[in-house]
N, C-alpha and C positions, 0 to 999 in steps of 0.2 A: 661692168662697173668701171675698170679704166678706159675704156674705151670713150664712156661717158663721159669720164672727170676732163677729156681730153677737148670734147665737145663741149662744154659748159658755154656759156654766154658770157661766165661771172665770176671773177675769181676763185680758188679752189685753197681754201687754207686748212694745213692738217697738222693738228697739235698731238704731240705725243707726249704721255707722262708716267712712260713705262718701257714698256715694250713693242719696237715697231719691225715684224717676222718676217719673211717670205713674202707674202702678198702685201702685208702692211707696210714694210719697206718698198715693195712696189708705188704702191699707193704715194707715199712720203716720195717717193723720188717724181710722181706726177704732178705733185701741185707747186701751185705757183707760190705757196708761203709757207714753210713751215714751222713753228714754234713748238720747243722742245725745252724737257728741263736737262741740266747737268746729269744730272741720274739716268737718264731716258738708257736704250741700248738699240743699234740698229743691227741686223743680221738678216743674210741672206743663208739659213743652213743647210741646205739641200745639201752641197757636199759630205757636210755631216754624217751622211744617211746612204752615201753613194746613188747623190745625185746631182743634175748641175742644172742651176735655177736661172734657166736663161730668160722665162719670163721675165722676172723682178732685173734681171740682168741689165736687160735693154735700158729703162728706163733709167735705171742708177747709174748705168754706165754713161749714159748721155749730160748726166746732172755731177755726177762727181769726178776727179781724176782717175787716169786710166792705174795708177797705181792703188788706190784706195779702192775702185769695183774690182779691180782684180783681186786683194786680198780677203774682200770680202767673198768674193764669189767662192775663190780658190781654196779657200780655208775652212767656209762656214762657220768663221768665226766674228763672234759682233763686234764695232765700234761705242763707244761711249758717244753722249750728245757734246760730249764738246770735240772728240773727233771728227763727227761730224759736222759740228758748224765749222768746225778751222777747212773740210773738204769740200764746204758749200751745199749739203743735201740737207742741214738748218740754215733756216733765215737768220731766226733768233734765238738765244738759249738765254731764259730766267730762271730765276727761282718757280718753285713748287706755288709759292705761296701768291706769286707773281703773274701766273701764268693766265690765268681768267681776264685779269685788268690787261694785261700786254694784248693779247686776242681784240678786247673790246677795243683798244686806242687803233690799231691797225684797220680792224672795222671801218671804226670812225671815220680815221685818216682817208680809206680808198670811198667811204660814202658820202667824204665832202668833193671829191674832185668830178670835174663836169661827166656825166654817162658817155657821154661821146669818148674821153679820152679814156675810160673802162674798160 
């Protein structure tokens, strides 16, 4: 699957409004948009468990600062979505209530601009 999202044609936007784990955090550190609420939580916890979650690693590390994958990696412990958006692994952080309409205008927004520049 990441492999995939890597390959797309087409933009890849990953909304979280909870919990984004190990692979799901992978995932969020692959796409090209992410929207998150305040509440969300990201974590890589492999360390947690004595293990080290190089998969999801790569990714997050490429997308966030080296001090913010490493604490995440090294700690197995989560950040909050506004953490995250201030480390750049959100695009956007809205509300809960907000979060459906924000998705759709972004939509919009990338499906009025010409395919060619897509």
């Amino acid at each position: 699957l990441m492999m995939l999202v890597e390959q797309l044609p087409v933009p890849v936007i990953s909304v979280v409004n909870g919990v984004a784990a190990a692979a799901g955090c992978q995932l969020v550190a692959s796409s090209d948009i992410v929207v998150a609420t305040p509440q969300s939580r990201f974590s890589t916890p492999g360390a947690s468990v004595g293990l080290f979650c190089h998969t999801p690693g790569i990714p997050l590390a490429r997308r966030v600062p080296r001090a913010v994958s490493g604490y995440m990696l090294l700690t197995g412990d989560s950040i909050s979505g506004e953490d995250a958006y201030r480390a750049g692994l959100v695009s956007r952080l809205v509300p809960e209530d907000e979060l459906q309409s924000e998705v759709d205008r972004i939509c919009a927004s990338i499906a009025s601009k010409p395919k060619k520049v897509i």
